[in-house]
N, C-alpha and C positions, 0 to 999 in steps of 0.2 A: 543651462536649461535643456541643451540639447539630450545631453546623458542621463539627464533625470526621466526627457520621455522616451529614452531607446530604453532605460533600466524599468520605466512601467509597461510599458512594453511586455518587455522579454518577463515582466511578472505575472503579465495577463494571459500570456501566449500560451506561459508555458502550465499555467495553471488549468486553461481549457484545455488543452493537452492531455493531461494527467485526469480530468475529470472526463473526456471522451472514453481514452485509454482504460478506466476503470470501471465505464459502466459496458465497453464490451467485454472486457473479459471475465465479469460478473454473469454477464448475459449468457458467453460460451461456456462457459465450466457449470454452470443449472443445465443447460441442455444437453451438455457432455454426461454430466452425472446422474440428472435425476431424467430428465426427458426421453434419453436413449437408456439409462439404467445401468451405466458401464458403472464396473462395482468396486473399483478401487482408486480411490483418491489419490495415493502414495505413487500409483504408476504413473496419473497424470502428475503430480508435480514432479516426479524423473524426468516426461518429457518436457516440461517446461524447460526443467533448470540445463539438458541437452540441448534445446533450442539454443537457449543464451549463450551457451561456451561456444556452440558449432558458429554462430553468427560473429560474434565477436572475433573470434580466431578468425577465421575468414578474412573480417572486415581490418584487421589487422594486418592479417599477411599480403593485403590490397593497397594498402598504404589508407586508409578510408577515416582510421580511430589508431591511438596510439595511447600503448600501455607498456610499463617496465616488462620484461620476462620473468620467467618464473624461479625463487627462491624459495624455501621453507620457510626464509626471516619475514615474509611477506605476510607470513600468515599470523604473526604476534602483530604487524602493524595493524594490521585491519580486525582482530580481535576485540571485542566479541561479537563482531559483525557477523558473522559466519553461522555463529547459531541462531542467534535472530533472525535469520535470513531464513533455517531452513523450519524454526519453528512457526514463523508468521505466514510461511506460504502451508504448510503440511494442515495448519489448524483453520487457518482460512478456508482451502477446501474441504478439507470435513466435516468445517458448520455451514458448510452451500451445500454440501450432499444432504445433509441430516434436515435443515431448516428451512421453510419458505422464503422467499426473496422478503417479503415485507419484515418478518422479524429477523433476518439474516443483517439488515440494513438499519434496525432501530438498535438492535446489538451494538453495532458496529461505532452508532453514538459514542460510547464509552470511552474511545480510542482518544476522544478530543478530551477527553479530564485527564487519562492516563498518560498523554502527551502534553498539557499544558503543567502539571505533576513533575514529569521529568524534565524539559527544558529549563525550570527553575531549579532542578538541584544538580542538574549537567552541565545546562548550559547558565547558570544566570540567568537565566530571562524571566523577569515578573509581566505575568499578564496583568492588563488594566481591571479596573473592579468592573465597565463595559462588558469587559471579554469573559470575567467569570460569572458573570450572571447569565450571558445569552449561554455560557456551558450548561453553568448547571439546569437551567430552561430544556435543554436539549436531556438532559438526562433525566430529568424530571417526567419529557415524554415518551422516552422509552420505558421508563419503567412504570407508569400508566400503561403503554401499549402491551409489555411485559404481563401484566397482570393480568390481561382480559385477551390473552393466547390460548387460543381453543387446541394447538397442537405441540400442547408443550411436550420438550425434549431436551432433559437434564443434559446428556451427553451433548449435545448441539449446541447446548448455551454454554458448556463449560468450555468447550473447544472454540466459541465465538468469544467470549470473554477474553481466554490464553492468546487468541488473535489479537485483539488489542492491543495489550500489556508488549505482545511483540511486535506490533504494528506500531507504537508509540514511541519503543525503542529503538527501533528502526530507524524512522526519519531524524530522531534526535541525536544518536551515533553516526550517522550519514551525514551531519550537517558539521558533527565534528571532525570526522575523518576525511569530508571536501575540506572544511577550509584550514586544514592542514597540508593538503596538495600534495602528497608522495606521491598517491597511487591517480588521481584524478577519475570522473567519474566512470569511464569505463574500464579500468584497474578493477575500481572497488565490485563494478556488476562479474565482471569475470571471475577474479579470486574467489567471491561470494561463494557462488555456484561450484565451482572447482573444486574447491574444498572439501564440500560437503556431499558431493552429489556419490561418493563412494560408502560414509555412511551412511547414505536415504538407501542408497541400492544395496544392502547388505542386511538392513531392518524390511525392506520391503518383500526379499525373499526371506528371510529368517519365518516371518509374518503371513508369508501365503500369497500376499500381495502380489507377487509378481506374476504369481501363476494365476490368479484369477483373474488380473487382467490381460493376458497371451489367451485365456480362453474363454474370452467374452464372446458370444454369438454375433457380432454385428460387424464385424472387421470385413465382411466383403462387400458390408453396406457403402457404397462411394459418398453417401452424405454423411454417413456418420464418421468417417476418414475425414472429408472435409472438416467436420466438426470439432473434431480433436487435432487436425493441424491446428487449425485456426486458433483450440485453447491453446496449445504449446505455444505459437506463433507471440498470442496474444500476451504471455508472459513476461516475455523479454521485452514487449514496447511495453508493461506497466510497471519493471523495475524501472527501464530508460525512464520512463516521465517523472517517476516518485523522484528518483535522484536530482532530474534535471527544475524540479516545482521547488525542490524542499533546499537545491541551490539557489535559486531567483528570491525565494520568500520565506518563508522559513517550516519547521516538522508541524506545528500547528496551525500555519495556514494551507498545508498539503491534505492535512487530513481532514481541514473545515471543507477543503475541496471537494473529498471524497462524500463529503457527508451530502453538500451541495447538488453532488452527482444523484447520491441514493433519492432523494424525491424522484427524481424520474424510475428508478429503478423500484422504485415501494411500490408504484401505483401500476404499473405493469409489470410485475411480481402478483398481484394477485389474479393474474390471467394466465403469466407465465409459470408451466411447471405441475400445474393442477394440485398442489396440497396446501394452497392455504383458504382458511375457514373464515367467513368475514365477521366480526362483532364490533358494537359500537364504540366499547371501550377500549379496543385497540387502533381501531380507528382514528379516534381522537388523540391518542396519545401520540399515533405517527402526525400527526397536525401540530399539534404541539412541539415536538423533536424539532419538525424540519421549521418553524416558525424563528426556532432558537438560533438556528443556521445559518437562513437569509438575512436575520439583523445582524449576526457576528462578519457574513461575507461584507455587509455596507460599511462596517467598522474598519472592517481589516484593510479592503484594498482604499480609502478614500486617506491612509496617511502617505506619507509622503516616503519612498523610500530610504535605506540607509545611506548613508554615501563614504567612503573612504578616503582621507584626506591627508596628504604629509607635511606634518610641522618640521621648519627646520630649527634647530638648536644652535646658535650664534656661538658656543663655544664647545660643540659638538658636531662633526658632519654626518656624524650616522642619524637616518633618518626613521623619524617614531612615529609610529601608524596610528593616528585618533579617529574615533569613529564620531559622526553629530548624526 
C-alpha cells in the first residue's frame, strides 16, 4: 500500500510539474518573440538547447546528476531522439511566433491522437475506448475552433501540426529509451542537445538567423535580457519535467498534461500578445477541446498504477519481470 501511494505520488507531482513548467515557457517564448518582436526563433532555441548542456555539464562535474561520458556509439543508442528533439523544439517556436496563444494551444490538441497513434505501434499500448472518445472530443474542438480562426496562418499551422507529430514522438521514444536505462534521464537531456545543437547553429547562420538575432535593437533592454534568460532558462526545466512526467506515467498522459495546462494558457492568450481576434465559433470549439481533456485527466489518474513484480521459477533462478 505504501509504494502504490509514494508511486501516485510521484505521478501527481510530477505531472503538476511538467504542466506549471509548460505553461511558463509558453508564456516566456510569446513575450520573447512576438511581444518584444525579437525575430528569430532558431536563435532562441540555440540558447535553449546551450542552457541544457552548460547546466547539466555543470551539475555533473558537481557530483549533483550523473551520466556516461561522451562516445559517438552514444549517439546510435539514443537515435532517433536527436532529431525529434531538435524538430519538436525549432517548430514549436515558430508556431508561438507565427500564432495566437489560443490557437497555438487548440493545435497543440492533436499531439494527444498523434501520441495515442504511436504508443500503440511502439509501444503496445491500446487506449481504452474512454480514452479515444474524450481524444477525439478534443479534436473535434479544435477543429471547430480551427474553422472560425479569424487570423489564419498556413505556415503557423503547418509548423504547429509538425510540432505534434514530433511532440508525440518524443515522449514515446523517451519512455522507450528510459526504461531501457543506458543512458537514464539526464544522459538522454544531454546527448539530446549535444548532438544537434552544431547542426541548428550551422542552419541558423547558413539562414540569416543568426545575424538577425545579434542585431536585434532590444539587447540593452535589462528586461528583455531578463526575458530571454528566463526563455533559455525555461527550456531545460520543460525538457527535465517531459522526461521526468512521461517516466512516472506515460507519453499520453504527459501530453493530456499539456493540454490540461493550455486552458489556462487559451483564456489569457487572448489578452496576452495582442493578435488574437475573438469569434464565437472559435470560442466554442476551445470549450469543447478542453472539455475532452478534463474527462480524459479523471479517467487517466483515478486507475491505479502499474506495478513491477518478480516471479520466481522453481526450476529456474533467473528472475522474469511480470507487469499486473
Amino acid at each position: 500500500m505504501e509504494d502504490e501511494v509514494v508511486s501516485l505520488f510521484s505521478r501527481i507531482s510530477s505531472a503538476l510539474f511538467y504542466g506549471v513548467s509548460s505553461f511558463m515557457i509558453i508564456v516566456a517564448n510569446k513575450l520573447t518573440l512576438t511581444s518584444y518582436g525579437f525575430p528569430s526563433f532558431q536563435f532562441l532555441a540555440l540558447g535553449q538547447m546551450t542552457t541544457g548542456i552548460v547546466v547539466l555539464f555543470i551539475a555533473k562535474q558537481i557530483g549533483l546528476v550523473d551520466f556516461p561520458g561522451f562516445s559517438f556509439s552514444i549517439f546510435w543508442k539514443i537515435w532517433p531522439l536527436p532529431f525529434i528533439f531538435i524538430g519538436n523544439l525549432i517548430c514549436g517556436l515558430g508556431g508561438t511566433q507565427r500564432l495566437n496563444l489560443p490557437m497555438f494551444t487548440i493545435l497543440r490538441r492533436f499531439t494527444i491522437l498523434f501520441t495515442m497513434i504511436a504508443e500503440y505501434y511502439v509501444l503496445n499500448v491500446k487506449a481504452s475506448r474512454t480514452v479515444q472518445f474524450t481524444v477525439f472530443l478534443m479534436i473535434f474542438g479544435a477543429l471547430v475552433a480551427a474553422s472560425g480562426d479569424l487570423t489564419f496562418d498556413p505556415i503557423g499551422y503547418v509548423m504547429i501540426l509538425l510540432n505534434d507529430v514530433f511532440t508525440a514522438a518524443n515522449g514515446v521514444y523517451f519512455k522507450k529509451k528510459l526504461d531501457a536505462k543506458d543512458l537514464g534521464k539526464y544522459g538522454l537531456l544531454f546527448y539530446n542537445s549535444l548532438f544537434m545543437i552544431l547542426p541548428v547553429a550551422l542552419f541558423a547562420w547558413y539562414s540569416g538567423d543568426i545575424e538577425k538575432g545579434l542585431a536585434f535593437k532590444d539587447w540593452g533592454n535589462p528586461w528583455f535580457l531578463v526575458q530571454f534568460l528566463m526563455s533559455c532558462t525555461m527550456g531545460f526545466v520543460l525538457n527535465y519535467s517531459i522526461v521526468l512526467c512521461t517516466h512516472c506515467n506515460s507519453a499520453l498522459t504527459t501530453n493530456i498534461v499539456g493540454v490540461l495546462k493550455n486552458l489556462l494558457v487559451t483564456y489569457i492568450g487572448m489578452f496576452l500578445g495582442g493578435d488574437y481576434i475573438f469569434s464565437w465559433i472559435n470560442f466554442i470549439g476551445l470549450n469543447i477541446s478542453v472539455s475532452g481533456s478534463i474527462v480524459y485527466s479523471y479517467v487517466t489518474f483515478k486507475r491505479p498504477p502499474t506495478k513491477t513484480v518478480v516471479v520466481e521459477e522453481p526450476k529456474n533462478p533467473a528472475k522474469l519481470l511480470q507487469t499486473v
